[in-house]
Backbone as numpy.savetxt, mean C-alpha at the origin, in Angstrom:
# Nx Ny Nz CAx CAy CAz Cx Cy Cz
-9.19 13.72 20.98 -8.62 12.70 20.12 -7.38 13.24 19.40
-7.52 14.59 18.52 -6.36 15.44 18.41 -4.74 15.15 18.88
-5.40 15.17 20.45 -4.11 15.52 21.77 -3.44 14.41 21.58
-4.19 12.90 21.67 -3.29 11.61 21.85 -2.81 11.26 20.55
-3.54 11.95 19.38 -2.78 11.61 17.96 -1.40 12.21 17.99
-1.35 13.68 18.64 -0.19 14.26 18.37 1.16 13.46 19.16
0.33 13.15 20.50 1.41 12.26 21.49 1.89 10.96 20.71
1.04 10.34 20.37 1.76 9.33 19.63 2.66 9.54 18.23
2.45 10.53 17.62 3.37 10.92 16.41 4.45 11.32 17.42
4.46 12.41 18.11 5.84 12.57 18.93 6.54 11.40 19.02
5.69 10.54 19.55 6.88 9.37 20.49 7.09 8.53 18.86
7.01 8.62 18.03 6.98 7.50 16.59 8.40 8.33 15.97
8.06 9.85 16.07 9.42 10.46 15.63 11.00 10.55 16.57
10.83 9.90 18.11 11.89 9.65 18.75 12.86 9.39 18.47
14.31 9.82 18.84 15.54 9.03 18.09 15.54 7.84 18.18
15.54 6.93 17.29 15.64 5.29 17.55 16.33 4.72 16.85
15.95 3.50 16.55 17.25 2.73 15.04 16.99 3.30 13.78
15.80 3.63 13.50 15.57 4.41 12.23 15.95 5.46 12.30
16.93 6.03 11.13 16.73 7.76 11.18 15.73 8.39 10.55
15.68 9.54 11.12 14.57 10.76 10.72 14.38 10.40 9.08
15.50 10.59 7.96 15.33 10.49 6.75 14.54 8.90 6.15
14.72 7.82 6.82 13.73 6.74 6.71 12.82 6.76 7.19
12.36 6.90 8.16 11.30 7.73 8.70 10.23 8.14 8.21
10.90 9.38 7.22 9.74 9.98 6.54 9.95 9.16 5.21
10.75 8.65 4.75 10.38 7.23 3.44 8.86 6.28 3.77
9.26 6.08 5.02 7.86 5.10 5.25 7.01 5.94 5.30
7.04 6.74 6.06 5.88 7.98 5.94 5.20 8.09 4.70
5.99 8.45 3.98 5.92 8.98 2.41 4.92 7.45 1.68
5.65 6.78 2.47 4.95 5.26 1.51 3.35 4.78 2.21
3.15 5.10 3.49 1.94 5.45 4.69 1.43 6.36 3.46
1.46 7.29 3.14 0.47 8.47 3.00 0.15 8.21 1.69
0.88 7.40 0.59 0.37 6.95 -1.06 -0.56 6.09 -0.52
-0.08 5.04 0.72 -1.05 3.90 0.64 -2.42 4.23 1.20
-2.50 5.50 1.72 -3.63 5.74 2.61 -4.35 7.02 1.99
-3.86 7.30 0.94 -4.70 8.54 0.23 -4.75 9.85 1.04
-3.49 10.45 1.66 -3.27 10.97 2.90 -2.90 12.36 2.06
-3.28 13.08 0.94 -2.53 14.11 0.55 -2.39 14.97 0.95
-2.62 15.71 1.96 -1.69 16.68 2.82 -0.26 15.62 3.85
-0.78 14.72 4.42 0.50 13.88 5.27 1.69 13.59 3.81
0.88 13.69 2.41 2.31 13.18 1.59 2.77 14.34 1.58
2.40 15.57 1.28 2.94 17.49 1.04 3.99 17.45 2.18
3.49 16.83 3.45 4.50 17.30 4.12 5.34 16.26 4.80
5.28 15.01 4.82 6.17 13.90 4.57 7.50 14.46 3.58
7.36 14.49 2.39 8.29 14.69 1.14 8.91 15.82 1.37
8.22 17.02 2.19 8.96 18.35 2.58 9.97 17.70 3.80
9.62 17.33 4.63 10.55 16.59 5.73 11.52 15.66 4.76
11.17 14.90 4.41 12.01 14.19 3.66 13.35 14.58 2.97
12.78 15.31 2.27 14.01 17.03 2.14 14.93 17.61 2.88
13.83 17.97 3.74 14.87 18.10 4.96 15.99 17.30 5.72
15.69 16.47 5.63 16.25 15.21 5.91 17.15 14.55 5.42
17.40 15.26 4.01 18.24 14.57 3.24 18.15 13.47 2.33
16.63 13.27 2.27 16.88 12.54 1.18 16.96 13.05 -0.19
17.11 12.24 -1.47 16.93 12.60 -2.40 16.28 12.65 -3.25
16.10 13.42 -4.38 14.80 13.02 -5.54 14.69 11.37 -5.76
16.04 10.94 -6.07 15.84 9.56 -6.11 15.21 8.41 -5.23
15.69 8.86 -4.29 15.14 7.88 -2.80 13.72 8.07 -3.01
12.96 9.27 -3.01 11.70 9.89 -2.62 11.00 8.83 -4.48
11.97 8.89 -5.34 11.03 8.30 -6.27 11.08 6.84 -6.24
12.26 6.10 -5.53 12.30 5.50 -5.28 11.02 4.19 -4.40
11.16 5.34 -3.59 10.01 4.92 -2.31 8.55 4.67 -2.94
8.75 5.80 -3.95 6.80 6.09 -4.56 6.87 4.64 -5.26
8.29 4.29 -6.33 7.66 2.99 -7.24 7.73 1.55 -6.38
8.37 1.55 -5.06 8.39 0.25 -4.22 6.73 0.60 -3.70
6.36 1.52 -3.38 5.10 2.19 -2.88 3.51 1.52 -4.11
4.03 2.14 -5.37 2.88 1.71 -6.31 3.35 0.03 -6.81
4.56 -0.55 -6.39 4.18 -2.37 -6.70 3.65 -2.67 -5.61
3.54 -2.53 -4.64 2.88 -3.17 -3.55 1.69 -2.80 -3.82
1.17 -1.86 -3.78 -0.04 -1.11 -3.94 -0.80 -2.52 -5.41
-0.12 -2.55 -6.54 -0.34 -3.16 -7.43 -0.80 -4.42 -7.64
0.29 -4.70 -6.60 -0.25 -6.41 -6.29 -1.04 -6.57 -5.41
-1.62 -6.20 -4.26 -2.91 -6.06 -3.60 -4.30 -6.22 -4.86
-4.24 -5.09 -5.83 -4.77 -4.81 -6.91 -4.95 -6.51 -7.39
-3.69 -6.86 -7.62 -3.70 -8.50 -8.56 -4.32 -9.52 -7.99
-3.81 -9.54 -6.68 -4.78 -10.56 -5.73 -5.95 -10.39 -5.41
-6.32 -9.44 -5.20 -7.81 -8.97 -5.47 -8.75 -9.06 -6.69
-8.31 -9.04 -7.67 -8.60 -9.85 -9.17 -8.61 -11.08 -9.64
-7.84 -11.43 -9.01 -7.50 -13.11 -9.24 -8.68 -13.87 -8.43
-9.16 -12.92 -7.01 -10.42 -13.62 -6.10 -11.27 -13.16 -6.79
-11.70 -12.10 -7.93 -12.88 -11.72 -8.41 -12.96 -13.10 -9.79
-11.95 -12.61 -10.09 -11.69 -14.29 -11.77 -12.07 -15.60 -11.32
-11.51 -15.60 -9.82 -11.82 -17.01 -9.57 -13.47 -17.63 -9.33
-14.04 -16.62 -8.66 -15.12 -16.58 -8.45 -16.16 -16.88 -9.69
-15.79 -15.53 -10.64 -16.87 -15.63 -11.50 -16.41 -16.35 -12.69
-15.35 -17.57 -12.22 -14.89 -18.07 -12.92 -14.48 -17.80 -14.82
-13.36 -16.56 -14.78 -13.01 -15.85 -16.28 -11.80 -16.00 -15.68
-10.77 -15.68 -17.49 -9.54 -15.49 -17.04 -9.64 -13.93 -17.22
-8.21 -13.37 -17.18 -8.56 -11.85 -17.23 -8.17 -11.38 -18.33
-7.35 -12.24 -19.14 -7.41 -11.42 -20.25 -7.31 -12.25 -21.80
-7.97 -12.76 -21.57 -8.61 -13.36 -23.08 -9.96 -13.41 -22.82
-10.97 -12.90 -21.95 -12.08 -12.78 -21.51 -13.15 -14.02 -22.12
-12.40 -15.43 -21.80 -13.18 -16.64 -21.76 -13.41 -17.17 -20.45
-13.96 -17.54 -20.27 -14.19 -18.54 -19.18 -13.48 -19.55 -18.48
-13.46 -19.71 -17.35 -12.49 -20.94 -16.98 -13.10 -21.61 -17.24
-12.40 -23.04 -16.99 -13.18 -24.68 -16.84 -13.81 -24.93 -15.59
-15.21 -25.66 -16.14 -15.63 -25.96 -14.76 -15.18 -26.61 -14.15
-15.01 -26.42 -13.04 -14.31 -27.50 -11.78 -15.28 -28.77 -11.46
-15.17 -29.81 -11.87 -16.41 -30.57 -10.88 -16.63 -30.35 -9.81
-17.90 -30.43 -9.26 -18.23 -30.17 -8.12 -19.40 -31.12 -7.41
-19.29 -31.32 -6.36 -20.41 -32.68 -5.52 -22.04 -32.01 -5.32
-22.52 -32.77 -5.73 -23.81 -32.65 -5.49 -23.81 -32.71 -4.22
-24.41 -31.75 -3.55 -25.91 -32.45 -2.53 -26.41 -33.19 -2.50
-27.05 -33.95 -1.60 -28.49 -34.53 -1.76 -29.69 -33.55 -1.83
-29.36 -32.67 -1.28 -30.89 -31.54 -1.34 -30.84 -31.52 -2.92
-30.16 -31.14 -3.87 -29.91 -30.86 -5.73 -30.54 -31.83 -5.93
């Protein structure tokens, strides 16, 4: 399993329309989103290499933690909706009417 992981990273790092230095940006943004902390150690070292900069690289992390964030929000908003609360005045929504059954 190893062997075909490595083959496919080879062929992902190929010269293509992306350069090497974006490359490892997405990388870098792959490895926050995936809890990957050795792939981020050495993403950000490539990255370096590569030319990017402190900025880009912090760049990447805060486009990296809003996405990350809002996953977070929408995922809250299905828990609020559910147990019908808002989130932060910790009252209750309104009940929605809702249709009886005949079985009720």
């Amino acid at each position: 399993m190893r062997k075909i992981y490595f083959q496919f990273y080879q062929e992902t790092y190929k010269s293509s329309v992306l350069d090497r230095k974006t490359k490892e940006l997405i990388a870098i943004a792959a490895s926050l989103a995936t809890h990957c902390k050795g792939c981020l150690e050495g993403h950000i070292k490539k990255a370096l290499k590569y030319g990017a900069t402190k900025e880009e690289l912090s760049e990447t992390i805060a486009i990296t933690m809003g996405v990350s964030a809002a996953s977070i929000v929408d995922l809250t908003d299905i828990a609020a909706e559910n147990l019908r609360i808002r989130h932060f005045d910790g009252t209750r929504a309104p009940e929605e009417p809702r249709e009886v059954s005949p079985e009720e």
